[in-house]
C-alpha positions as CSV (number, residue, x, y, z in Angstrom):
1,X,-9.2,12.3,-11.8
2,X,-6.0,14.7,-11.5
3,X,-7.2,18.6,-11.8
4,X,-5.2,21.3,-11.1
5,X,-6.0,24.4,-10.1
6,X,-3.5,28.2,-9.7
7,X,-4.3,29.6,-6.3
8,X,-2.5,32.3,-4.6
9,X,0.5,33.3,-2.2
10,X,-0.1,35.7,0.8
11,X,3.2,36.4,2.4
12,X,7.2,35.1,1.8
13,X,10.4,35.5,3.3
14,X,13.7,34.1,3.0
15,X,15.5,31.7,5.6
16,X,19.3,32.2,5.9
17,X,19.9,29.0,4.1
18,X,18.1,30.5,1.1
19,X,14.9,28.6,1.1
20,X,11.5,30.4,0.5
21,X,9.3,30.3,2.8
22,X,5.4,31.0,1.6
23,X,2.4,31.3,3.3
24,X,-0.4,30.7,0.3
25,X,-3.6,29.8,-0.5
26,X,-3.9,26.8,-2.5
27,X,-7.8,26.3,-2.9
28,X,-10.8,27.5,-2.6
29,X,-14.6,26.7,-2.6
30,X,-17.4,27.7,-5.4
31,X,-17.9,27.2,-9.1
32,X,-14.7,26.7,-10.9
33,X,-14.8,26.7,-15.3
34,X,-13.4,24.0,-16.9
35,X,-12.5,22.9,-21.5
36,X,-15.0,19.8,-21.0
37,X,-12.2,18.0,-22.5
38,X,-10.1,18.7,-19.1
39,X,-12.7,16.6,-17.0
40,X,-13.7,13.6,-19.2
41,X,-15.9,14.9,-22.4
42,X,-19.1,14.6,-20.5
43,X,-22.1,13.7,-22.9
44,X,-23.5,17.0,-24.4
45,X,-20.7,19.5,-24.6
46,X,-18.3,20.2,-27.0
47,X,-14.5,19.1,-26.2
48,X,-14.1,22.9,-25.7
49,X,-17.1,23.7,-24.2
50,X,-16.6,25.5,-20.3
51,X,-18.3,23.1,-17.9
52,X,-19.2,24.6,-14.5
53,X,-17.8,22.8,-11.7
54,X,-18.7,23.2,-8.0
55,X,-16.8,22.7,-5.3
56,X,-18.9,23.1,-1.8
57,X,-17.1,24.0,1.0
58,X,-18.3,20.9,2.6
59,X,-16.3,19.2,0.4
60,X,-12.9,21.7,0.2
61,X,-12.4,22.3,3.7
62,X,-13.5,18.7,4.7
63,X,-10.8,17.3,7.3
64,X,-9.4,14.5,5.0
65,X,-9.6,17.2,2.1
66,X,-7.5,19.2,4.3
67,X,-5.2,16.2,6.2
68,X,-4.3,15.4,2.2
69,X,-2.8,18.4,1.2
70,X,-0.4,18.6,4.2
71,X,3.1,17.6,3.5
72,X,2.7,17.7,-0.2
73,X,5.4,18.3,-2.7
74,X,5.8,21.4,-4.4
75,X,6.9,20.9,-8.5
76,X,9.2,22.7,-11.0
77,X,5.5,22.4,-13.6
78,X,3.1,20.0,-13.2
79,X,5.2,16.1,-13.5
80,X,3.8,14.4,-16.3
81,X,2.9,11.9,-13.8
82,X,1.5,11.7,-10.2
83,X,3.9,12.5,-7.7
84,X,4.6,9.4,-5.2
85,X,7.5,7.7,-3.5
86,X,9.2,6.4,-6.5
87,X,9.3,9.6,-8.2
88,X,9.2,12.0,-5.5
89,X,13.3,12.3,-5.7
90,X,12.6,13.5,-9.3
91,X,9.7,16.2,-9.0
92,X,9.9,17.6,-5.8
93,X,11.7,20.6,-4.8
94,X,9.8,22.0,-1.6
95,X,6.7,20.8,0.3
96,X,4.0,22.1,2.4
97,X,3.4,22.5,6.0
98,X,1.5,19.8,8.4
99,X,-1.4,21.8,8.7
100,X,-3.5,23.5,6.1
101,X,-6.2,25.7,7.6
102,X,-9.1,27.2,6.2
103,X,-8.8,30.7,5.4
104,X,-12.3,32.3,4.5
105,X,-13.5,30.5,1.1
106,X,-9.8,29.3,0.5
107,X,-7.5,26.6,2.3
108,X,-4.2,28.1,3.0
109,X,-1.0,26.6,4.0
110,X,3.1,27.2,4.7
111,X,5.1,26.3,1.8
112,X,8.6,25.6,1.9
113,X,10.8,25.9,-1.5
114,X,14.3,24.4,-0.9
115,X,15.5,24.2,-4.2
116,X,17.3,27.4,-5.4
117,X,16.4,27.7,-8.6
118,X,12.3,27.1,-7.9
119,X,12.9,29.9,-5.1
120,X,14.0,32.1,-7.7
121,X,11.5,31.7,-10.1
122,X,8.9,32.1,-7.2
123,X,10.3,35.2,-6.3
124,X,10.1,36.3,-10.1
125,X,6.7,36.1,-10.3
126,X,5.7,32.5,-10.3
127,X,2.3,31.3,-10.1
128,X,0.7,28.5,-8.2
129,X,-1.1,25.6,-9.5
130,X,-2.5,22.9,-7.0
131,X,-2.2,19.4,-8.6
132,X,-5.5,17.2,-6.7
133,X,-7.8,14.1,-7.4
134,X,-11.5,14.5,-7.1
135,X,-14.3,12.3,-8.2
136,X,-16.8,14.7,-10.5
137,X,-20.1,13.8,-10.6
138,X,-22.1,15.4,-13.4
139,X,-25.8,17.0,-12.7
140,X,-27.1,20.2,-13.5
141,X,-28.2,22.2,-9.8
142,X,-28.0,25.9,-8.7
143,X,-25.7,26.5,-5.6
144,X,-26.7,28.2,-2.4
145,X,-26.1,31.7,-3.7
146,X,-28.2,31.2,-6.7
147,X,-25.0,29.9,-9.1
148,X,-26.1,27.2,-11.7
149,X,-23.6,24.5,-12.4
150,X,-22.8,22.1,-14.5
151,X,-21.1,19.0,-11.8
152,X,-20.1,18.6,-8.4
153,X,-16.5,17.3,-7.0
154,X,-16.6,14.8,-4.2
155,X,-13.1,13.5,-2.7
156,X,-11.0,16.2,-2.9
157,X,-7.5,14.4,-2.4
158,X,-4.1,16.8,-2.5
159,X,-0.9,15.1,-4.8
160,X,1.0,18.5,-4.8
161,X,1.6,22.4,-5.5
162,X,3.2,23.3,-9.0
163,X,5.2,26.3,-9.7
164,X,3.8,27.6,-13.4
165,X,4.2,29.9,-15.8
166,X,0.6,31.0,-16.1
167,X,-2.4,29.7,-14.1
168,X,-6.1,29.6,-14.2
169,X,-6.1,33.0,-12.0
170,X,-3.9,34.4,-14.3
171,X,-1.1,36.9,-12.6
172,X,-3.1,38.0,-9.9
173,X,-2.4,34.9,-7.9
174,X,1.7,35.3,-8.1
175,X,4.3,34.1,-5.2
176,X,5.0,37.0,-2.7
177,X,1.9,39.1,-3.3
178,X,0.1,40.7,0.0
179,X,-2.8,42.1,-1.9
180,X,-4.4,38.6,-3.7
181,X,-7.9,38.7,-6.1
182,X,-10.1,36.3,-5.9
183,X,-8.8,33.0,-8.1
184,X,-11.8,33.2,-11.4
185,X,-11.0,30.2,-13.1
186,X,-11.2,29.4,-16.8
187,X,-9.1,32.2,-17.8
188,X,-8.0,30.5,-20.6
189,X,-5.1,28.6,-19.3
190,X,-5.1,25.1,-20.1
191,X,-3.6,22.6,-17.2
192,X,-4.8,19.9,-18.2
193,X,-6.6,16.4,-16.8
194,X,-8.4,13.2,-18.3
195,X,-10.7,10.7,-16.8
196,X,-9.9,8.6,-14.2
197,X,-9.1,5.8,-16.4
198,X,-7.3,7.2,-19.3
199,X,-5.1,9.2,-16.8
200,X,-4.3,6.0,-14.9
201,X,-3.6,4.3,-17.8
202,X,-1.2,6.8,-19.2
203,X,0.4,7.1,-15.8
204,X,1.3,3.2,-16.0
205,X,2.1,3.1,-19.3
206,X,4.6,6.5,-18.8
207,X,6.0,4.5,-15.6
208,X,6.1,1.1,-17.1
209,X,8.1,2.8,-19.8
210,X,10.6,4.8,-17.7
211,X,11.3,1.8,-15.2
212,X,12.3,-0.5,-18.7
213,X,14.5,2.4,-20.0
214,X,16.2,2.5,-16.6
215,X,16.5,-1.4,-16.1
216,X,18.1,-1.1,-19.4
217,X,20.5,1.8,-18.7
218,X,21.4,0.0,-15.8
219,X,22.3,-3.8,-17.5
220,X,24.3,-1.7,-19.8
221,X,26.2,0.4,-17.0
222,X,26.8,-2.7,-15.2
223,X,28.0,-4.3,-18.0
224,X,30.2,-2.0,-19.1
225,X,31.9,-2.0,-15.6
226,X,32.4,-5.6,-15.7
227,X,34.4,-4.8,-18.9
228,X,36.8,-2.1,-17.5
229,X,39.9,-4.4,-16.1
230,X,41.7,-3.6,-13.7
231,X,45.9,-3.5,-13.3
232,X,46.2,-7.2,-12.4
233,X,43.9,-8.4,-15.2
234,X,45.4,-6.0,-18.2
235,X,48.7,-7.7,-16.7
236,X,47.1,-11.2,-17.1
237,X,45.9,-10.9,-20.2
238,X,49.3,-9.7,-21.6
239,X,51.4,-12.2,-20.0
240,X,48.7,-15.0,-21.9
241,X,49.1,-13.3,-24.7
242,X,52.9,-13.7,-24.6
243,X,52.7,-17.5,-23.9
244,X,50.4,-17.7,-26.4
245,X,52.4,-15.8,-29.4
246,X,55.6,-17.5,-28.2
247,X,54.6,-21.0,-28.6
248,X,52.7,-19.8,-31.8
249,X,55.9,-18.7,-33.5
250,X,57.6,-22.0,-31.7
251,X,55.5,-24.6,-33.7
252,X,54.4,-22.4,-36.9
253,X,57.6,-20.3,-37.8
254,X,59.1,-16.8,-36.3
255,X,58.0,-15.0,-38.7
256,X,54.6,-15.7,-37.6
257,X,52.5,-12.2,-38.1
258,X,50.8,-11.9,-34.9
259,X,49.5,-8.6,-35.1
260,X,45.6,-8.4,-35.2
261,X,45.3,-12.0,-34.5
262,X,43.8,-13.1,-31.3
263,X,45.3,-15.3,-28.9
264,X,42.0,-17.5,-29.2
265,X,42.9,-17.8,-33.0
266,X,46.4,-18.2,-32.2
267,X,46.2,-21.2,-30.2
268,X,43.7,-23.0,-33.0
269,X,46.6,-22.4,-35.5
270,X,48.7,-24.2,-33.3
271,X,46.4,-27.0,-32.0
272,X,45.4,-27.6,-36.1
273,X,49.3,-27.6,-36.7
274,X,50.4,-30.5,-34.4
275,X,47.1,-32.4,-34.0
276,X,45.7,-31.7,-37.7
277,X,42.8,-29.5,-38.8
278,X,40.0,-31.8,-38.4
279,X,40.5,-32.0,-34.8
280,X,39.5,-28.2,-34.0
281,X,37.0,-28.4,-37.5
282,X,33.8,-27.2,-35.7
283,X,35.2,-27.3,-32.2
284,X,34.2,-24.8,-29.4
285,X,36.8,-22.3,-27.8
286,X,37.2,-24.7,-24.6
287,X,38.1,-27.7,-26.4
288,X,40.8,-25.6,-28.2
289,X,42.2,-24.3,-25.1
290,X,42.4,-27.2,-23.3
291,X,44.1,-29.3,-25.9
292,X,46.6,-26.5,-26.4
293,X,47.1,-26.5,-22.6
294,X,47.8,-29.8,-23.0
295,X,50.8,-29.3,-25.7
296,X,52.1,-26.3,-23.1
297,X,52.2,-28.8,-20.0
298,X,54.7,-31.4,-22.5
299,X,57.7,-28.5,-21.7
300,X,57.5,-29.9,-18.4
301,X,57.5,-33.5,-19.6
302,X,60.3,-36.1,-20.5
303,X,59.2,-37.4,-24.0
304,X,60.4,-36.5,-27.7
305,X,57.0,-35.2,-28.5
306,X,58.4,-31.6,-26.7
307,X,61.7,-31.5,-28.5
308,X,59.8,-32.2,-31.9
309,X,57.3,-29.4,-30.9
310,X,59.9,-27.3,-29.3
311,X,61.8,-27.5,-33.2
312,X,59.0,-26.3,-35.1
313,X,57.2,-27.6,-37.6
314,X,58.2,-25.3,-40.7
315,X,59.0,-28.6,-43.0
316,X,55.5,-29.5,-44.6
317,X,56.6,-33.1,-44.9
318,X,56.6,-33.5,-41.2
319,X,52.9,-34.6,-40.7
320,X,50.4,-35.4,-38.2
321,X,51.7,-38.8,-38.5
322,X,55.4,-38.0,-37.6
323,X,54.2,-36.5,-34.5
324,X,51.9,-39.5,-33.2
325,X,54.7,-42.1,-34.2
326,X,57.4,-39.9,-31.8
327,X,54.7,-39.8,-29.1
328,X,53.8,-43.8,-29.3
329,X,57.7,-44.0,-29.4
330,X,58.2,-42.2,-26.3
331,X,55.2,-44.2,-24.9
332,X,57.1,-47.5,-25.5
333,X,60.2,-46.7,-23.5
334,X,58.8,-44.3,-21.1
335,X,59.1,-46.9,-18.6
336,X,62.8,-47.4,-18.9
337,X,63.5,-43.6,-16.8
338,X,66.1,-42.9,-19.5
339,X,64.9,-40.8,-22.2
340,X,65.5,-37.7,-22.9
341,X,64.3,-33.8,-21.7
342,X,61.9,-32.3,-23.9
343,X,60.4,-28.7,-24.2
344,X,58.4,-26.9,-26.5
């Protein structure tokens, strides 16, 4: 499970880039208190029952115990989640040193705080809080200076060093200070923990969460982009819309009201005009384009079906049928070479 513990700072100085450097001690051996809640609601106590907690030195200044805790980040608070690759951009401001020593009952280690605002609330008084994973094994036993506790941690495994408000040493342990009491947990602060797989649960959940929301803020920034046009394609569009509106007014009257009326609405008007409304009833958006393409390309052709479309059709009595018996008209003497220009 995730425990953290406030330890202490022994010395700190300033580099010239502003950074803090800290020499601290972020652990220690012996009995530690914990709210039974904090470490799993253990049958027999009380959520807010103090369990007893031993951590042998065996265990604390073990080498991997040690090993684990160098390089760590330092956090603004504890991160609601475990501090790892993914999210160490987010959390970290600082780190420790490569090697963490053992310094009497305590492990101590070099600190570096980078980020300028953490650096000045360490300065102000800051405590430290060690963020760690430990396997805790409950039993009732007596330690070798005659201590009784309640459970035993095994594994002790480093994730990082907070920066908090108030710890479980309370403001004795405070960045900068050269005089340091001993850390005497279960002051009352709560930092809070759950079992192993509640916490990892949570974790996942928390993650799983956060990596949706940003998959969706991402779809939506990208798709936003793809909806900002550039110069050529504003151009584009209003040179289309001009062909589009010009024709329009062409084959259903100038005093066509085009405003608020989209050019995909447009050319159905104009298809439904020349070729009759049931042959865009129901039809898709590329059908209608391509047959009003189609009436476009005529201006280019020789045949009477242009000039009747390049008139107009204002005169209600000029049907669908008056325009398919000029077309078959102009398809019966095509041939010939002779007839006349066209354009819409």
């Amino acid at each position: 499970m995730l425990i953290r513990d406030t330890a202490a700072a022994t010395s700190s100085e300033v580099t010239p880039e502003g950074f803090l450097r800290v020499r601290a001690r972020i652990g220690r051996a012996g009995i530690q208190d914990y709210r039974a809640a904090e470490i799993g609601s253990p049958d027999g106590f009380a959520a807010d029952d103090l369990v007893r907690v031993y951590r042998s030195p065996e265990e604390v200044f073990h080498p991997d115990s040690l090993r684990s805790f160098a390089g760590k980040p330092i956090t603004d608070d504890h991160p609601p989640a475990m501090v790892d690759a993914a999210n160490w951009k987010r959390y970290a401001i600082g780190h420790a040193g490569h090697e963490v020593t053992q310094d009497g009952e305590h492990l101590a280690a070099d600190l570096l705080i980078a980020d300028a605002a953490g650096a000045k609330r360490a300065q102000a008084g800051a405590e430290l809080s060690t963020g760690y994973f430990a396997d805790v094994i409950f039993g009732q036993g007596v330690t070798p200076e005659g201590e009784p506790y309640d459970a035993v941690q095994r594994n002790i495994r480093g994730n990082h060093i907070a920066l908090v408000k108030a710890g479980r040493c309370g403001e004795t342990c405070r960045v900068g200070d050269t005089a340091i009491a001993d850390c005497r947990c279960g002051d009352g602060a709560d930092t809070g923990s759950s079992t192993v797989d509640e916490f990892h649960r949570r974790l996942a959940d928390r993650d799983a969460l956060q990596s949706e929301a940003l998959a969706v803020a991402d779809d939506r920034l990208a798709a936003a982009r793809a909806q900002i046009l550039d110069d050529a394609a504003i151009d584009a569009l209003v040179a289309e819309r001009t062909t589009v509106i010009d024709v329009a007014k062409r084959v259903l009257g100038t005093s066509l009201a085009t405003t608020g009326i989209s050019v995909a609405d447009l050319r159905r008007q104009v298809v439904a005009r020349v070729l009759g409304p049931e042959r865009v009833r129901d039809r898709a958006d590329p059908y209608v384009v391509a047959a009003f393409e189609t009436l476009v390309a005529a201006r280019t052709m020789s045949n009477p079906l242009a000039a009747h479309l390049a008139s107009g059709i204002s005169d209600a009595a000029q049907t669908r049928e008056t325009a398919l018996a000029a077309r078959n008209r102009y398809l019966s003497s095509a041939w010939k070479g002779d007839v006349n220009q066209g354009e819409l």
